[in-house]
N, C-alpha and C positions, 0 to 999 in steps of 0.2 A: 370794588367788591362790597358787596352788601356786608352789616354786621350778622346776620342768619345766615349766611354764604359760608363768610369764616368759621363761626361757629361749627356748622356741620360739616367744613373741610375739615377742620383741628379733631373732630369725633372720627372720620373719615379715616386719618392718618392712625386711629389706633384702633385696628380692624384687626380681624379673625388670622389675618396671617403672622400677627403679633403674641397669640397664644401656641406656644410649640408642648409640646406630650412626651412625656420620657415614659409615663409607666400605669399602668393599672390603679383603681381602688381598692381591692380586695382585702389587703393586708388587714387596712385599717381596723375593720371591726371585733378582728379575730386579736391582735396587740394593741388594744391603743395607747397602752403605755410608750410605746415607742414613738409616740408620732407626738402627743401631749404631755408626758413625764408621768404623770398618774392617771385613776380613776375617783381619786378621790377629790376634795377641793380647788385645791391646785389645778387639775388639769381641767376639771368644770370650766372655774376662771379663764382655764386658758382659750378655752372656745371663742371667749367674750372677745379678747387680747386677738385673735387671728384675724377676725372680722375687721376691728377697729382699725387694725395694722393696714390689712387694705385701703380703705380711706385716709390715715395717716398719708400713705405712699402718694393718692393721688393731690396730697397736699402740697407732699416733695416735688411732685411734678407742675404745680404751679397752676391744676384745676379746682382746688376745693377748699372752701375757707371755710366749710359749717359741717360737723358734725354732732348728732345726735342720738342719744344710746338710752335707751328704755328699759325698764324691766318691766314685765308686763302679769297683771295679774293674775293670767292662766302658768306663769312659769316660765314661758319665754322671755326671750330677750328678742332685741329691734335695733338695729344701726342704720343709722339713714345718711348717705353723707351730697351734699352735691356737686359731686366731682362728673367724668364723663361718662358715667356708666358702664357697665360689664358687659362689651362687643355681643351682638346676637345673630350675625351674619354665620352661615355657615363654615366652620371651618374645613381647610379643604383637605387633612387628614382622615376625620375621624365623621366626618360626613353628618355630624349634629351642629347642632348651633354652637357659637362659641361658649354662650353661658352654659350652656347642658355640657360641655366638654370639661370647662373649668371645676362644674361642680361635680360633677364623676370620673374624673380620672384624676390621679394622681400626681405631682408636679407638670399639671398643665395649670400655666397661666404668662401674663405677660414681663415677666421680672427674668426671665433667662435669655432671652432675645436681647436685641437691642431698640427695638423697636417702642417699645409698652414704656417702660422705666430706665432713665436716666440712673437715679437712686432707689434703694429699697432698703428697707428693713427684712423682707421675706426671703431670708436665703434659702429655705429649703423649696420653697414657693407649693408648700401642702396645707393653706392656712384654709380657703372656703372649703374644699374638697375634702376634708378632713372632718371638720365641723358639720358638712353634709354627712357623712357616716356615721358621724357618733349622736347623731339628733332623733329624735323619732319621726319629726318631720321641719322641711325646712322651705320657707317660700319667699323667694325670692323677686324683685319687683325692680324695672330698669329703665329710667325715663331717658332716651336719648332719640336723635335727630326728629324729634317732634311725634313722637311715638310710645306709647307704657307696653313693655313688656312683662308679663309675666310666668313663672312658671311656679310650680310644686314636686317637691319630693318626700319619700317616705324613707326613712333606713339609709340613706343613700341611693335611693331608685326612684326613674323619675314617675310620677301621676300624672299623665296626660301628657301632652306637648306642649312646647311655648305656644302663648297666644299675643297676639296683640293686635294695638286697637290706637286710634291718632287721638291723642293729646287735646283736651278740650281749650278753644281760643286762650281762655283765660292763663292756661299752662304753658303755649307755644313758649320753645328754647327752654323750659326745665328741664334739666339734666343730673342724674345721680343714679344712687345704687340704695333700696332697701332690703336687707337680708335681715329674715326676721325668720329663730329657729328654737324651738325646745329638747332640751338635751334627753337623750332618751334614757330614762332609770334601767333600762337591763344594763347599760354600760356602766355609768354612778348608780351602784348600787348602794352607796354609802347617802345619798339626796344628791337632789337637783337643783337646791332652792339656792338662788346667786346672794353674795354675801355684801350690799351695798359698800363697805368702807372700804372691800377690798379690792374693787371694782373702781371708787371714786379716787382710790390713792394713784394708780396707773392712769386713769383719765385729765389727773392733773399734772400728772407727769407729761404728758403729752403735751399737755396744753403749753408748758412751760418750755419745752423744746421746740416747740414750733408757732411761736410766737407770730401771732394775726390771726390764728386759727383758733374758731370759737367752739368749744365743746360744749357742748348739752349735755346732763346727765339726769332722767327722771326716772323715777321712782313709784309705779303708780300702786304697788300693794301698799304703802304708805302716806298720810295726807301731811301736806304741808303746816308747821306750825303757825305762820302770818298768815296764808289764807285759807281761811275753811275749805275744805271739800276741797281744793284743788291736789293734784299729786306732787310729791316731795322733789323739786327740785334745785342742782344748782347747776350754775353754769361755769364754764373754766375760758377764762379769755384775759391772755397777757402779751400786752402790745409789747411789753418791754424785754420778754422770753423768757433766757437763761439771768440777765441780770435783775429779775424780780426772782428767780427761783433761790438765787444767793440772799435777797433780803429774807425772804419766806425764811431759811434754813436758819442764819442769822439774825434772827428776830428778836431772839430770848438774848443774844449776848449784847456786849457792848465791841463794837465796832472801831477798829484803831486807826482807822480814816474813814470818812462817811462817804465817798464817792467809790463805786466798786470799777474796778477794772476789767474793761473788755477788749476781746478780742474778736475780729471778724472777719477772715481773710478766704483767700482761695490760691491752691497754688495744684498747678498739675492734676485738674477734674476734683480735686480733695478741698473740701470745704471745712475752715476749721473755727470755732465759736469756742471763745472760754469767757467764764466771768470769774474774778478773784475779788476776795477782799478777807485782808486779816485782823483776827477778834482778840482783844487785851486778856478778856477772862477764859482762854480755851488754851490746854496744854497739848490738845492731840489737834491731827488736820483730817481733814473731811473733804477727800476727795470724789468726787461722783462724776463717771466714766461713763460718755453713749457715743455709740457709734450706730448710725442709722436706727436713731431712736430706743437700739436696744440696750439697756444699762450691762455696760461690762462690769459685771463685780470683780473679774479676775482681773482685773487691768488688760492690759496689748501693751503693742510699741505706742498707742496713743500716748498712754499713761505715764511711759518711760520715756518719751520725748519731751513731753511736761515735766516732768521733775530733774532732766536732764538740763533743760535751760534755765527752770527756775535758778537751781544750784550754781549754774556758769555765771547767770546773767548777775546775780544778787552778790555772789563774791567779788565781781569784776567793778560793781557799785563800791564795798566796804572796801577794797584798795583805792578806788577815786575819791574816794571821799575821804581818807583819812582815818575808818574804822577798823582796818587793819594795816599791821606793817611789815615791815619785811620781817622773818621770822617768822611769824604768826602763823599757827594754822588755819588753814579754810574750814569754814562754817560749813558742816555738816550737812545736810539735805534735809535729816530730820528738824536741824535745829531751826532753818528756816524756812520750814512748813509750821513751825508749831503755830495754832492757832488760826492757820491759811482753811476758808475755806471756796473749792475751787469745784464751778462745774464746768466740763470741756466734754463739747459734742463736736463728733465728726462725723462727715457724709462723703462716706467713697463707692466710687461707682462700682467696685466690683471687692465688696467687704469678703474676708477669708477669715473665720470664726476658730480658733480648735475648739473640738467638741460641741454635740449635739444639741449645748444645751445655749450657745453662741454666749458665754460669760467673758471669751478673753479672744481680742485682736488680734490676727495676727500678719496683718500686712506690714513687712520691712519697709516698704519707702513711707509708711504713713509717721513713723518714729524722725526722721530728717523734716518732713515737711511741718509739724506741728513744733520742733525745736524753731526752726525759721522762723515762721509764722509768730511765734506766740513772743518771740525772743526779740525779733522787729518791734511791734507791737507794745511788748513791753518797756522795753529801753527807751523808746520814743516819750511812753508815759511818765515813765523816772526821771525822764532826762529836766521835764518841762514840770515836773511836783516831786521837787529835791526835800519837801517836809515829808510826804508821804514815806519817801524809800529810807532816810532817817528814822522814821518810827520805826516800820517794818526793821532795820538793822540794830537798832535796840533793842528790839526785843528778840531777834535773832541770836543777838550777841549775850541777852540774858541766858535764853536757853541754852547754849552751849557755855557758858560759866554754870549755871544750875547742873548741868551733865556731869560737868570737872567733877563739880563736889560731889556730883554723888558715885562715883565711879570706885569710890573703897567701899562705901555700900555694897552697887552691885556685885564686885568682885568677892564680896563676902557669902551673899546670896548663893551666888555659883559655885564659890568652893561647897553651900553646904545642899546642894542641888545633888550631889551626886548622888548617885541611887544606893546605898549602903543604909543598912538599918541604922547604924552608930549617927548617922546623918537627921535622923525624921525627926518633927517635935514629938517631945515625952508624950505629950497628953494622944496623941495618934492612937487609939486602937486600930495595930493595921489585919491585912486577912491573909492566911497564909498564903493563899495562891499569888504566882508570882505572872500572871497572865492576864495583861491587861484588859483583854476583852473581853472576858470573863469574869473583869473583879468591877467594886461600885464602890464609890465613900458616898457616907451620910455626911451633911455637913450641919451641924446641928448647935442649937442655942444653950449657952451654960452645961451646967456639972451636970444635974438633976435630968436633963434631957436626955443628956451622954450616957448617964448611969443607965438607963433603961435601954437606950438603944445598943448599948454596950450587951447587955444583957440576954436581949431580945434577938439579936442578927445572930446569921449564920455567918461566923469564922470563917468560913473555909472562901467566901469572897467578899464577903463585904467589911467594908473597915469603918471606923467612928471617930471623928475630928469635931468633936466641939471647941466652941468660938467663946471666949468669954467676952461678954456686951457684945457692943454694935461697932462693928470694924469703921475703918477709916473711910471716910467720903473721897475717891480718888479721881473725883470728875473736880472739885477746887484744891488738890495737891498736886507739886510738881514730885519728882521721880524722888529726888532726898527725904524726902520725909516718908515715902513707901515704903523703900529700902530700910526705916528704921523702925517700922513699925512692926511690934511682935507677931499680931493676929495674923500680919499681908505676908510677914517671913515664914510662916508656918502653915497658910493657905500654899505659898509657890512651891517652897518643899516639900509638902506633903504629896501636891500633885505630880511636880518635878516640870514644873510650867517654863522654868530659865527664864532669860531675864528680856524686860518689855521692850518689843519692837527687832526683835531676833530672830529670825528667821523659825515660824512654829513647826514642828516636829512632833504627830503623835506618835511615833515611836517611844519619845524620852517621858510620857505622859503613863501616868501609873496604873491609870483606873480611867474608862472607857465609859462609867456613868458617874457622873458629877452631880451628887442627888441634894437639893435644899432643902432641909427639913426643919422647918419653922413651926411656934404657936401659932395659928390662925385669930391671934387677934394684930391690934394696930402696931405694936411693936415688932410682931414676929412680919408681918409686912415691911418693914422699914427697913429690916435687917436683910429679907431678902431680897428687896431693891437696890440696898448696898451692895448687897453679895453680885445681883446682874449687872450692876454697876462697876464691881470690880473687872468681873470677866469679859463683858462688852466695850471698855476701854484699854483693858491692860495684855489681850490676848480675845482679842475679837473670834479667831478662827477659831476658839474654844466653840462658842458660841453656833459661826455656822459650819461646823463639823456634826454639829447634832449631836456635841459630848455633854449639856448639860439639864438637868430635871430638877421639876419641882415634885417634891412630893404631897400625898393629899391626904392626910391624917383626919379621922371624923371629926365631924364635930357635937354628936351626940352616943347614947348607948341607950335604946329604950327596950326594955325588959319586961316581958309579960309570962310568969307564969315561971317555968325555967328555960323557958326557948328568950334568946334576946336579936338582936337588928342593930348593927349601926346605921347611923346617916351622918351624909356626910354637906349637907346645908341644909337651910331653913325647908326647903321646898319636898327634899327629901321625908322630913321627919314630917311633914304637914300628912305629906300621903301615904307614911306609916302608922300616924295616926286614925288619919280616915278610916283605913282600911280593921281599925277593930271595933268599927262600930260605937256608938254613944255609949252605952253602959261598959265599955272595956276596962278593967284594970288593968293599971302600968305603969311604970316610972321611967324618967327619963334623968339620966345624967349627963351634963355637960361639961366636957374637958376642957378646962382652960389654958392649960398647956400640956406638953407632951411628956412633962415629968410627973403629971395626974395618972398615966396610965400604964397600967401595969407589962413588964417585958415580954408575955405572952401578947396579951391585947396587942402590943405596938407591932410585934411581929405579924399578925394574922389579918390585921388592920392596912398596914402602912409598908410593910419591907419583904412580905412573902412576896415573890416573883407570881406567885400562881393568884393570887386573889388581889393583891395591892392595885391600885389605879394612880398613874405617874402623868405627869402633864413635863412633855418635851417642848424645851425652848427654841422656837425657830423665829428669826428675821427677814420676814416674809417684804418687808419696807423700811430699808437702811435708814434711806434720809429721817422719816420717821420717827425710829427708833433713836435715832442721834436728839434728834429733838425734843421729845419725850423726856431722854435722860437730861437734859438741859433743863429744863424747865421742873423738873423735879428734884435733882443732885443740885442745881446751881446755886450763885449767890444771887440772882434776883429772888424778891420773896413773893411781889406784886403778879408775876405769870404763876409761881405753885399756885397762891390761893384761887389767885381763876380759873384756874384746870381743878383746882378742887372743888370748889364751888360747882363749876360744871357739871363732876361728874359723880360728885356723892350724890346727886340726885336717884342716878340710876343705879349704882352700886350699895352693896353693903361693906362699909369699910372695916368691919371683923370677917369681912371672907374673901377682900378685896384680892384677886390673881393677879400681879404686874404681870 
């Protein structure tokens, strides 16, 4: 058989009886929070992610090794990938093409059959069909068995029919899919304009789980810094996958064996990839969870069968070895993750998600198969690098001696956790309401800040906990020295947070807005980088509960006349300016901190519910965000300055938002 014979048998085999139809498009337009999570950024992005997904999958399926994703200077976007194309043969349900089926109804496509997809990431399989309704218009373009298809649609309705046309010599056997669509503003009434970093974070995520596969990422409302006039782009290609994704993550630490451990196995259709490697200067672990590409933040059985065998395999080492004896208790799970940082992806043929939003695993036999799997795997490697699993068990065995001692700490913590006034620190102004969802603390810098914000809030829910200085850096402390620190004991009490790595409970949480109110110069920055610092390592789920705020105190008061205006940056106050014309009189005062301003001002400013403007902390890129704090909290100095260097260029570091 000819190579072109194959080819367009293997196209052949993934035909129109391979897209099956459960249901209508209609919904779409009238909710599409339902189908994307928002209308707002998020679910923009998510348009991008659906698309992408699809190409992803034909990668899974072992057709497509190149994809490329555009942003385009009218506002579209562009994914091209060359996998086998989207079937154009009629389907013999619904009596249109398959592409016209795909893109207008509702969970039609090839990921429910068995025929299309072996693997997927698309469990609801509403990724194009969806992105086709919410678009203004969407044109789609299908190079297969020696042929360009193309079609258009507007709203989700198609403009004309498919046409097509045979493949010029020089093309014969290109084969792919370009969906290229602009999101339609009556849907994002909030914009349309795609937010490059947050696009390029997900693109290298990809890249990095599916290792061979080359992503392109351009950029063409922007021109490239090295070449003139060309458009901004980068590309995402790592032959080496998930074990470049652990050095990536790993980067800023120091490494307590320099070869990372992998795992690569299959058992039972379930394909299981971890990479491991533990860091000397890290007290927490950093585990990052995908299952058919899609990051479980909620863990599964994946995640629990991982920490299930780390736990067995690592204690069954320190009895062989001589680091524990009879008597002895086993090393904890936490203790011997401290520092671990681990990513494990799986790929099962037929993934079960709870909830819509697919965060957490939940297939039973994937929990057995990845202990197996990982537990073989692993023992094999300790077996044959007896230094390796000695370090790893030192510092196992630190951690859990570190815990011993601080365990009258914690216990003290806890006794004064309970919720009784007699319990709070003194300096707490709390609010009477005892209703947490209705109450908010300030958390705010020295006396002078407090006096005024004391002042200024309305009692009846808001409370005032100022910090005297700049609390403890808990990204280089272990748990002993937290537990003895005054500011960190009178942060957990105040909020009623219990103690770190305990199962989170907003119910025992006091106050439902966790507001940081900092000066707006470089100290009151430092301090609230501490403070995200705190709460992003010592109680993460503070974080994405969406319990904590920054708040945004001006940073001007210009006064003309008796009418006055705050602003609250540079850019603001330039176009307060403008707007009085050359010969205006008027003075501008600038506050340099939040104890300059009077308890009226700060209330009408900064804490009224009705006029105040709050900037809500979300973790929109875990890994990220881990790295970030690394590289800023840690003890290298050499990555701060070069992230600072970087980035004071674009920012102003008196108005600097972590």
């Amino acid at each position: 058989m000819s190579e072109d014979s194959k080819v367009n048998k293997v196209q052949a085999d993934y035909g129109a009886e391979q897209i099956q139809v459960l249901e209508g498009l209609e919904p779409v337009r009238k909710r599409p929070g339902m189908y994307i999570g928002s209308t707002g950024p998020r679910g923009l992005h998510h348009l991008v992610y659906e698309v992408v997904d699809n190409s992803v999958d034909e990668a899974l399926a072992g057709h497509c090794d190149e994809i490329v994703v555009v942003l385009c200077n009218d506002g579209s976007a562009s994914i091209t990938d060359n996998g086998r194309g989207i079937p154009t043969d009629i389907h013999p349900r619904t009596g249109k093409s398959a592409l016209e089926t795909v893109l207008t109804v509702l969970h039609a496509g090839g990921k429910f059959g068995s025929g299309g997809y072996k693997v997927s990431g698309g469990l609801h399989g509403v990724g194009v069909s969806v992105v086709n309704a919410l678009s203004e218009w969407v044109e789609v373009t299908v190079r297969r068995q020696n042929q360009t298809h193309v079609q258009r649609f507007e709203r989700g309705v198609p403009v004309g029919g498919l046409t097509s046309k045979d493949q010029p010599s020089s093309q014969k056997g290109v084969t792919g899919t370009t969906v290229c669509f602009k999101p339609d503003n009556q849907i994002f009434t909030s914009g349309i304009e795609f937010e490059y970093a947050t696009l390029s974070s997900r693109l290298r995520e990809l890249a990095y789980l599916n290792g061979g596969v080359r992503i392109v990422f351009r950029d063409e409302r922007k021109t490239s810094l090295t070449t003139e006039g060309d458009p901004y782009e980068e590309i995402y290609f790592y032959q080496g996958g998930i074990k470049e994704y652990v050095s990536y993550i790993n980067s800023e630490k120091d490494a307590l064996h320099p070869e990372i451990i992998y795992v690569n196995s299959e058992k039972d259709g379930v394909q299981v990839e971890a990479a491991l490697q533990w860091c000397v200067d890290a007290y927490s672990d950093s585990i990052l969870g995908f299952a058919n590409n899609i990051r479980t933040v909620d863990g599964g059985t994946h995640i629990e069968g991982l920490k299930t065998v780390l736990t067995r395999t690592l204690n069954s080492f320190a009895r062989k070895r001589g680091k524990r004896k009879d008597g002895d208790n086993n090393l904890a799970g936490e203790n011997i993750r401290e520092g671990l940082t681990v990513v494990l992806s799986v790929k099962v043929p037929e993934p079960e998600f709870e909830g819509q939003t697919k965060t957490k695993l939940g297939n039973t036999e994937v929990r057995g198969i990845v202990d197996s799997l990982v537990g073989e795997s692993l023992s094999q490697y300790l077996e044959f690098n007896p230094s390796v699993i000695d370090l790893i068990l030192e510092k196992a065995i630190q951690a859990f001696n570190a815990a011993e001692a601080a365990r009258r700490a914690r216990e003290l913590v806890r006794r004064k956790s309970v919720l009784e006034s007699s319990t709070l620190p003194g300096k707490l102004a709390d609010c009477s309401s005892r209703d947490p969802s209705e109450s908010e603390i300030y958390i705010v810098e020295g006396d002078s800040a407090g006096g005024s914000a004391k002042q200024g809030r309305d009692r009846k829910f808001q409370a005032i906990l100022p910090l005297r200085g700049k609390i403890l850096n808990i990204e280089k402390t272990d748990d002993s020295k937290i537990y003895k620190n005054t500011e960190i004991q009178s942060l957990i009490t105040a909020l009623g947070l219990g103690i770190k790595g305990e199962e989170f409970s907003s119910k025992n949480l006091r106050y439902h807005r966790v507001v940081i109110m900092t000066d707006a110069d470089v100290d009151g920055a430092h301090i609230r980088t501490l403070l995200l610092t705190f709460f992003y390592r010592y109680q993460k789920e503070l974080v994405e509960g969406g319990y904590i705020y920054i708040a945004c105190p001006p940073l001007y008061k210009v006064e003309r006349g008796k009418k006055h205006k705050y602003c609250y940056n540079e850019s603001d106050l330039k176009k307060t300016i403008d707007g009085f014309g050359e010969k205006a009189n008027y003075t501008i005062q600038r506050f340099k901190g939040l104890g300059e301003m009077m308890p009226k001002q700060l209330w009408e400013t900064t804490m009224d519910p009705s006029t105040r403007m709050m900037k809500k902390v979300e973790i929109e890129d875990a890994l990220e965000a881990d790295r970030i704090f690394t590289i800023l909290m840690g003890d290298k100095v050499a990555p701060r300055r070069q992230f600072i260097e970087t980035h004071s260029v674009e920012l102003d570091l008196a108005s600097l938002d972590i």
